[in-house]
Structures are given as C-alpha cells and as structure tokens.
C-alpha positions as a Markdown table, in Angstrom:
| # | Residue | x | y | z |
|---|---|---|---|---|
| 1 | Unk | 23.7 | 0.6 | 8.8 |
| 2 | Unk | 27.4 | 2.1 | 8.7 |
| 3 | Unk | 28.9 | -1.5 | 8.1 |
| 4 | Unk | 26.7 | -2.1 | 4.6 |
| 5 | Unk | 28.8 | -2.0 | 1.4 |
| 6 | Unk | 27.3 | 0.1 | -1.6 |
| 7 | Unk | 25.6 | -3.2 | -3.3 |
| 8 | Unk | 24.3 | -3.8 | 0.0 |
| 9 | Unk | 22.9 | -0.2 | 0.0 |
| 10 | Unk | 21.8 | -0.5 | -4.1 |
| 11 | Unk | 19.6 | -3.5 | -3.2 |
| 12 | Unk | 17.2 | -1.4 | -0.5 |
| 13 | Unk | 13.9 | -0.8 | -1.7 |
| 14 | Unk | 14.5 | 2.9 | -2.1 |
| 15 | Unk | 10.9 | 4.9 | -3.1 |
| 16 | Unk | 11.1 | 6.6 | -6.5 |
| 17 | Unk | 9.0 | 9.5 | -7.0 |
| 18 | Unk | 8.9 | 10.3 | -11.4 |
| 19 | Unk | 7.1 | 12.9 | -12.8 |
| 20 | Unk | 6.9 | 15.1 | -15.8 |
| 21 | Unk | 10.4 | 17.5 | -15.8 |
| 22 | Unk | 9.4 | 21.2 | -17.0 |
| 23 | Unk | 12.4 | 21.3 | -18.7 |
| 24 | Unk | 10.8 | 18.6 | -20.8 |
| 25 | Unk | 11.2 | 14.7 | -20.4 |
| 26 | Unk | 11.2 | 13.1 | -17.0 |
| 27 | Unk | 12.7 | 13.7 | -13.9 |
| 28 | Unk | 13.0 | 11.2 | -10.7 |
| 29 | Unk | 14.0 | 11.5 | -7.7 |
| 30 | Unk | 14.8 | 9.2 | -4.3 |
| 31 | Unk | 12.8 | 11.3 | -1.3 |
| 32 | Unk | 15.0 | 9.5 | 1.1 |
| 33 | Unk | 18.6 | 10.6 | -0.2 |
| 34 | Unk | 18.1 | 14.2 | -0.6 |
| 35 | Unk | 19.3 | 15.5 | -3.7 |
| 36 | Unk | 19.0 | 11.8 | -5.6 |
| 37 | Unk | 17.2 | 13.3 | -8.5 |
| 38 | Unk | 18.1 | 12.9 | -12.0 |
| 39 | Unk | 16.4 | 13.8 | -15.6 |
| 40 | Unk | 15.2 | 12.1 | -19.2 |
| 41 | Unk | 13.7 | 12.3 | -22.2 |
| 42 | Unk | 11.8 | 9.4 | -21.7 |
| 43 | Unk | 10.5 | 7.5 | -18.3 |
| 44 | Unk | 12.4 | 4.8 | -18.9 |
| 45 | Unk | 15.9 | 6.6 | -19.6 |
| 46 | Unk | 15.2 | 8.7 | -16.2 |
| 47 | Unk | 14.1 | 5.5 | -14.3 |
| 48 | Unk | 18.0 | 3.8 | -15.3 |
| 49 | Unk | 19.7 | 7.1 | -14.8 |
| 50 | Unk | 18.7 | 7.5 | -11.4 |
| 51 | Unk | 20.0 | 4.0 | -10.4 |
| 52 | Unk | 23.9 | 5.5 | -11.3 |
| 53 | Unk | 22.7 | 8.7 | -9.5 |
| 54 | Unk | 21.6 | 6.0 | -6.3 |
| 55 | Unk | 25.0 | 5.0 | -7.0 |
| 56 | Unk | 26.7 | 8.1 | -6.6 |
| 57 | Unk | 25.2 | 9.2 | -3.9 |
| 58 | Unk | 25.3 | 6.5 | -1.7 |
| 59 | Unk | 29.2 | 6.2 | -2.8 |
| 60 | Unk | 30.0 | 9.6 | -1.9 |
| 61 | Unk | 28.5 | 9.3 | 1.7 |
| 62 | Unk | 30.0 | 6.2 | 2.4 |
| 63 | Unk | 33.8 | 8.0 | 1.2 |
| 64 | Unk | 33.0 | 11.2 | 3.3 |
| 65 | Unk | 31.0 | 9.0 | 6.2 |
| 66 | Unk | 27.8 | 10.5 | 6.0 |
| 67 | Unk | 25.0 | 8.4 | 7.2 |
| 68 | Unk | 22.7 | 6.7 | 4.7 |
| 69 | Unk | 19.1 | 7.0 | 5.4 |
| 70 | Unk | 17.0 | 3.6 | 5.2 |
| 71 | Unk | 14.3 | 3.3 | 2.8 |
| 72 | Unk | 11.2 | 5.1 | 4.9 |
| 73 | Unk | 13.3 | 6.1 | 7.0 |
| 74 | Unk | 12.0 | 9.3 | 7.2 |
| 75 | Unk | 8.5 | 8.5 | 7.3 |
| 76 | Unk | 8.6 | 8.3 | 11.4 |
| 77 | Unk | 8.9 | 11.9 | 11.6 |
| 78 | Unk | 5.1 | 12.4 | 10.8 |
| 79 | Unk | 2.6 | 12.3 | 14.0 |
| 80 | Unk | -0.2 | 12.0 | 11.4 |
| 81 | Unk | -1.7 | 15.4 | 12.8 |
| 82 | Unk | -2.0 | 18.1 | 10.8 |
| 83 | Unk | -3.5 | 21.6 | 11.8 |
| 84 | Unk | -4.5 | 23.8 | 8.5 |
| 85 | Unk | -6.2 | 27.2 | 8.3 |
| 86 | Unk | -9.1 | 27.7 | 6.2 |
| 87 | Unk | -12.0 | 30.3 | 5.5 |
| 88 | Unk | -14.5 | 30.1 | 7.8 |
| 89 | Unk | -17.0 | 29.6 | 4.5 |
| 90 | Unk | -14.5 | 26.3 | 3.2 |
| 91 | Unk | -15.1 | 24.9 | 6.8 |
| 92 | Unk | -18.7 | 25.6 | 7.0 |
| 93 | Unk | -19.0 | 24.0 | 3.6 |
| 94 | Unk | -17.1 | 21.0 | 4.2 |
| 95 | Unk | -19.1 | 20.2 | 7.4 |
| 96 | Unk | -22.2 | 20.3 | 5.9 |
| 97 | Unk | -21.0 | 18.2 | 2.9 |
| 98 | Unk | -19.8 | 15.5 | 5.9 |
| 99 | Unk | -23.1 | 15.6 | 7.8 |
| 100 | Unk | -24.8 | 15.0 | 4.0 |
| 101 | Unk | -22.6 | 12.4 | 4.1 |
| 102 | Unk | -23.3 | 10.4 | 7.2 |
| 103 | Unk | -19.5 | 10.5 | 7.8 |
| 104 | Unk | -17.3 | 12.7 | 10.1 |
| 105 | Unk | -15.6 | 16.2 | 9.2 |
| 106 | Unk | -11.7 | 14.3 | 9.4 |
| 107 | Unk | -12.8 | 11.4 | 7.3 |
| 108 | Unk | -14.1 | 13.6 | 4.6 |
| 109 | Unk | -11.0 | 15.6 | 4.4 |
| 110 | Unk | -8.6 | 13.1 | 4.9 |
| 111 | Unk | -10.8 | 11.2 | 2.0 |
| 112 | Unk | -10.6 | 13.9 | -0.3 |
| 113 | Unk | -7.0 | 14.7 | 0.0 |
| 114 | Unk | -6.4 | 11.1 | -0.8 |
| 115 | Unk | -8.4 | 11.1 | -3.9 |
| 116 | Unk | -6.3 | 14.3 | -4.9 |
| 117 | Unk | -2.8 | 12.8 | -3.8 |
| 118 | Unk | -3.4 | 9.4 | -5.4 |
| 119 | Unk | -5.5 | 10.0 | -8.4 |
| 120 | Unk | -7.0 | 7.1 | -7.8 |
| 121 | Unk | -9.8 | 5.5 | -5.3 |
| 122 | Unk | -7.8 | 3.9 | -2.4 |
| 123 | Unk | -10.5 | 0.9 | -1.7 |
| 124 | Unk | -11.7 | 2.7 | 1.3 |
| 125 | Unk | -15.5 | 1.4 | -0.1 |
| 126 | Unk | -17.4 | 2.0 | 3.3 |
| 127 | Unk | -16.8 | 5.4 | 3.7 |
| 128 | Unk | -17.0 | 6.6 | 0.0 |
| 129 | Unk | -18.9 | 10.0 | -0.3 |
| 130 | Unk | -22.2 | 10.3 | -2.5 |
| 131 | Unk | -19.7 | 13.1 | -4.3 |
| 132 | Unk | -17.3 | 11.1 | -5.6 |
| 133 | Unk | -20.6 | 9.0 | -6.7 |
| 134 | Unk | -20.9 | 11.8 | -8.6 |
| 135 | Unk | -17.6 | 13.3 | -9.7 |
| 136 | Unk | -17.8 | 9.1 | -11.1 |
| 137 | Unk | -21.0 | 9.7 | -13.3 |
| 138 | Unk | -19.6 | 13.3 | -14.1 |
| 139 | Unk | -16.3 | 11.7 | -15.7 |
| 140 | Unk | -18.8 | 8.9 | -17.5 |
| 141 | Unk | -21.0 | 11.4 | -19.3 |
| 142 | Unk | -17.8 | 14.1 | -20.4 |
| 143 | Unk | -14.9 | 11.6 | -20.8 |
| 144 | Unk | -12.8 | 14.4 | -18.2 |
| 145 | Unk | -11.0 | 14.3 | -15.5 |
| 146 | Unk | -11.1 | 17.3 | -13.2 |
| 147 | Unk | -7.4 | 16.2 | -11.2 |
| 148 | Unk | -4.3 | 15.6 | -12.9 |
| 149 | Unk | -1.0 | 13.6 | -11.4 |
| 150 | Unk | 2.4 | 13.0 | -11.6 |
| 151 | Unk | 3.4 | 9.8 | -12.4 |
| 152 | Unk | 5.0 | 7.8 | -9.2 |
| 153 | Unk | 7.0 | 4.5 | -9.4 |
| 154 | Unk | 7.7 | 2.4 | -6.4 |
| 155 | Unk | 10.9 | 0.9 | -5.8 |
C-alpha cells in the first residue's frame, strides 16, 4: 500500500471509535493509526477534527516512510480464543445459569459480553437467554438501564 497517495489513503473506510472525553466534550480516535485521536466540545466538531488529524498522520508516515495500516488491518491478529480467570463461585454461577438456559457455557458468555460491548441486542434471536427476557421487562417497568456505553461511529 506504499504506492497510495494521501487522498488515496483519506478515502479508506477507517473505523472511528467517539466517546465522551473526561476532560469534557468528545474525543475520537482511529484504532487502526495509533495515536489518531483528537478532542471537541461537541460530537460533530470531534468527528471533523479527526479527519485533519487522519490527515496528519497519514502525511507524516508517508514523509518519514512508515507503513500505513489498512482499515482492519489489525483485526487478523485475534484467534478468537480467549482464556480468563474467574472465581470458582462466578463459574459455577454462570454454568448453571447456561444449563437454565438450554444453551452452552461459551455461548452464554460470549452472549453476555456482546450485550455489554454493544449496548444493544445483536439479532442473535435463537439463542437469547430467558435473562435478558427479563433484564427487558425489568427496563419496561423502571424506565433504567443497568449498562451504559460510549458512543461509536463507523467510518
């Protein structure tokens, strides 16, 4: 990707990742250009400041020849395995809330995890857990949510 110009580099579908700045205002960043992050008072001030920090950055590595990452391209680097460490009493409790469930101890976490990451259900209908079921009816009947988020834009 050496022989792209910077335009050719601006137009790649970079991910943005904005979230609240607790400084105050925004902040956003570009995951794959480390150190592309930039700050506002407002989303939409941080969302056009971090196109001239894009700009910047990608400039400076193509003067000093530094290789440019592709959009994702860092994604590759992730087996999908991941081995955690837990109380024993967390583990017992999430494998009897799976069994409950009709569903297996991964698909529970890796359900869970998703809710928590995305704030959002990710479509995955079939192998919803009765919880969420009622974490749903809990949120009808207080008008609360118990997860919060940072925003997250999408290039």
């Amino acid at each position: 990707m050496s022989e792209m110009d910077l335009e050719g580099f601006m137009r790649l579908p970079y991910h943005m990742e904005l979230y609240p700045d607790e400084a105050g205002g925004f902040a956003v960043a570009i995951p794959d250009l480390p150190g592309c992050v930039t700050q506002a008072e407002t989303k939409e001030a941080a969302l056009t400041t971090i196109e001239d920090a894009k700009a910047a950055w990608i400039s400076t590595a193509l003067e000093q020849s530094i290789p440019i990452p592709t959009p994702g391209g860092r994604a590759g680097s992730y087996s999908g395995k991941l081995n955690v460490r837990l109380p024993k009493s967390l583990h017992q409790a999430l494998a009897i809330r799976a069994k409950k469930e009709g569903v297996s101890l991964n698909s529970l976490i890796v359900y869970h995890l998703t809710q928590t990451l995305e704030g959002r259900d990710p479509g995955i209908q079939a192998t919803k857990p009765k919880s969420q079921r009622a974490l749903t009816r809990h949120r009808r009947v207080h008008g609360s949510s118990l997860t919060s988020r940072s925003s997250d834009v999408r290039s």
